[in-house]
N, C-alpha and C positions, 0 to 999 in steps of 0.2 A: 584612585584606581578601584574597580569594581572588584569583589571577591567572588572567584568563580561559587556555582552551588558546591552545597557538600556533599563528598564522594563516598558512597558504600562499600564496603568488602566484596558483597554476594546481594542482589536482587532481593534471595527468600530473607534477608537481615528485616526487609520494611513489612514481615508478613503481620505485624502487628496493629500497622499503621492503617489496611487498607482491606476491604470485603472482597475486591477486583482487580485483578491482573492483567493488562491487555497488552500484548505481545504482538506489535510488529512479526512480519514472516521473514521477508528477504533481508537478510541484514544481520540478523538478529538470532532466529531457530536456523537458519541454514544462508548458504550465497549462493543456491541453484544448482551445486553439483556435489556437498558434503554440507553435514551437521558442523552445529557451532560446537567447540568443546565443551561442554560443562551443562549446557540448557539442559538438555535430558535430565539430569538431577537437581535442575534446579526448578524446574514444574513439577518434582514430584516433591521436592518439599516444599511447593507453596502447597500444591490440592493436599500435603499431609496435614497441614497446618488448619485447613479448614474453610480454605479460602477460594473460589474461583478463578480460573482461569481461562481467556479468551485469547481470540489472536484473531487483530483486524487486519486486514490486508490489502492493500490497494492492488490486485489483482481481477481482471478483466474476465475470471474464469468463474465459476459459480465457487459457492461453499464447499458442498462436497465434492467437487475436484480437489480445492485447496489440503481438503483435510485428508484427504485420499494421499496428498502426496507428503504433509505431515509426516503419517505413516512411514511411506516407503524410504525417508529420511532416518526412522528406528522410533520416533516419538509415538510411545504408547495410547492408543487412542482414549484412551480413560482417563488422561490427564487434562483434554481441554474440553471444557464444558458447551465453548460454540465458538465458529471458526465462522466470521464475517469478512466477505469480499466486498471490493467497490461493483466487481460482476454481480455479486447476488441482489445489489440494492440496485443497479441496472437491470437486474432480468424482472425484479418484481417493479420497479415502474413502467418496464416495457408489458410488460404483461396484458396492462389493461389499456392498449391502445390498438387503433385500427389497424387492417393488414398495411405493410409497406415494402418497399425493395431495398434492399440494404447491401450497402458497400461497406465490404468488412477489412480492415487492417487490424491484424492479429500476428500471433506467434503462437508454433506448435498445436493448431487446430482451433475450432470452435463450434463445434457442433453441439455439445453439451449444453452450453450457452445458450443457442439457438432454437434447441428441439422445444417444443410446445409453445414457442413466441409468435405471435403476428406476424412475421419477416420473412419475406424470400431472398436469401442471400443472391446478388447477381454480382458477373463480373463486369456491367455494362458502367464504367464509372457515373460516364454521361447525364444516364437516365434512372439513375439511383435518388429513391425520397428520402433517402437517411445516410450518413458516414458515420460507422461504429468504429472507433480507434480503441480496441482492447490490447496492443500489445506493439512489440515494435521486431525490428530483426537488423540491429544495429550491423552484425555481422555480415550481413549478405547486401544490404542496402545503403545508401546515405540518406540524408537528410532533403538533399537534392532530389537525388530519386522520389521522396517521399512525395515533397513539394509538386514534381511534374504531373503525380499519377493523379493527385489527388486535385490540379488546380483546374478539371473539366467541372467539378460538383461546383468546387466553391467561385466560379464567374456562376452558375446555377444558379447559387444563393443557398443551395441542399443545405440542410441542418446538420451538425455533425456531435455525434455525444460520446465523450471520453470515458471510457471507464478502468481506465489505469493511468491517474493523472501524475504519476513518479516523474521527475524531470532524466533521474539517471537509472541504470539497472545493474547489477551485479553480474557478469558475465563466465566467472571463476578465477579461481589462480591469482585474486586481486583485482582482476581487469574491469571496467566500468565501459557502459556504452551509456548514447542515449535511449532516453525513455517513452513510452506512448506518449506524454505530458508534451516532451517536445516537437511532436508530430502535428499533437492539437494547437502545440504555439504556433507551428507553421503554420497549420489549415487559415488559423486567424490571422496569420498575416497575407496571408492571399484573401481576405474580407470573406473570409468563411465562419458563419456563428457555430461558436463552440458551446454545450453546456459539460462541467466536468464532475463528477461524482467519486468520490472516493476522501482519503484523507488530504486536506484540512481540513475538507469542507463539510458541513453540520450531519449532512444525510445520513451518514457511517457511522457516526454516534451516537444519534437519537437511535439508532436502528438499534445496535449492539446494547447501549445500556439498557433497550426496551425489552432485549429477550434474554437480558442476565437480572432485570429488579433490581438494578442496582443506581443509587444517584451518583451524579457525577462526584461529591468531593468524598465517595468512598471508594474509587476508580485510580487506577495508578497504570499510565499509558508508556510503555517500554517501545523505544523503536531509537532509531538507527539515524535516520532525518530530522536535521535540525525545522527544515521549512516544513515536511508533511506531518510528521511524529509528535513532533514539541509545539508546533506551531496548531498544528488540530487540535492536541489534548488543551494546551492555551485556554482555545476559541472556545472549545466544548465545558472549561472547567472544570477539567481534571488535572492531577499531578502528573508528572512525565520524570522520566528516566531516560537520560542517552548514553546508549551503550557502546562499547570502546572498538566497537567491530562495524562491520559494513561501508559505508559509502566514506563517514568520514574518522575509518580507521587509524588514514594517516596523520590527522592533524594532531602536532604535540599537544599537551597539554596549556602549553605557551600559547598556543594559537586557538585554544577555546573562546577564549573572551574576546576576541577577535570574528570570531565566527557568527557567536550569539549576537555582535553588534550588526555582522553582513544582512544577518538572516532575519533580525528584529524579535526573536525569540529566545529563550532562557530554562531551559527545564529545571523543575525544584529539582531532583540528584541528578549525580555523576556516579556510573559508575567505574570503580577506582580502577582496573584495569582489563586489558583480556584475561575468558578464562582458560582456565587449564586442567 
């Protein structure tokens, strides 16, 4: 029988261990409509400690959105040193490409996003040269829905680029919906090419560790997803930490090793329980 990792007290216990802190957002600092208990003091005793702290995020929105909203959550902005979206590493490879038409699926705007990019957002699905899937609206839509609006691009052949590849989202009150991630599985199964940028995949790492100077095995990646969290830090060769909140708040402890096997990933700690 496998021995689960070993579980910490408090996060700031490993400030010894490690130069870089990188903190998952959704899950983790907040679930979209309230702070986690305890995170507030626990970024202040790691940056007391001496240490940096980031927070990668697989959100479709830029940077400073992300960190704007940090903020308005109570988290002191002097605690995170740089706040990386899967958006921001999207807006700078879009950056440097020709004008196009862009069919946007999103939540809660995007204009931000959008201003100073090559892209003329239309509503024309048909005749769109790109499908940007930043966000999803589990609430008001289904999956169905998603599928019909979007299967005039993908018989096109249009290109479509994910930049919030989460499979699920935190909705509040515990509720989960699905995620952009799953929207882009759709597109690809109507034979629409997807490329997805965010975590697991390398772009988000290379990016973040490149504007902290920090190498990856002095990197300790905190998040919530066993597949995008522990499975990116993995890939990237960093240490990871899953934390006892977010998506898979529910599963006992019994059902960790269970989980690690679903998902083919393992993070070196646990942390021991929610805070308080």
């Amino acid at each position: 029988m496998s021995v689960l990792p070993p579980s910490v007290p408090t996060i700031e216990s490993l400030v010894d261990r490690y130069a870089l802190f990188l903190f998952d957002q959704f899950g983790v600092l907040h679930d979209g409509v309230v702070p986690v208990r305890g995170r507030r003091e626990t970024l202040a005793a790691i940056k007391a400690a001496g240490r940096q702290v980031g927070v990668i995020t697989n959100s479709g929105k830029r940077a400073a959105f992300n960190r704007e909203r940090l903020v308005q959550f109570g988290y002191d902005a002097t605690l995170v040193d740089v706040v990386v979206s899967s958006g921001e590493v999207a807006w700078t490879l879009l950056s440097g490409e020709k004008p196009r038409r862009v069919f946007v699926i999103g939540r809660g705007g995007n204009r931000g996003f959008l201003d100073s990019l090559p892209l003329v957002e239309t509503d024309d699905v048909s005749g769109c040269e790109l499908v940007l899937i930043a966000g999803a609206e589990p609430e008001r839509l289904s999956l169905d829905d998603y599928r019909a609006r979007l299967a005039p691009a993908a018989r096109r052949g249009t290109p479509a680029l994910c930049t919030n590849p989460d499979h699920l989202m935190l909705l509040g009150d515990g509720r989960t919906g699905f995620a952009a991630g799953q929207i882009a599985d759709a597109y690809a199964g109507l034979g629409g090419a997807v490329r997805r940028l965010g975590k697991p995949w390398p772009e988000i790492y290379a990016h973040t560790l490149g504007c902290c100077g920090v190498d990856p095995g002095e990197t300790l990646c905190i998040g919530d997803s066993v597949e995008h969290d522990i499975g990116g830090a993995e890939a990237a060769g960093c240490d990871s930490l899953l934390v006892r909140t977010g998506i898979h708040a529910d599963v006992p402890v019994a059902g960790l090793e269970a989980l690690f096997a679903a998902e083919g990933h393992r993070p070196t700690w646990l942390e021991a329980g929610r805070p308080v």
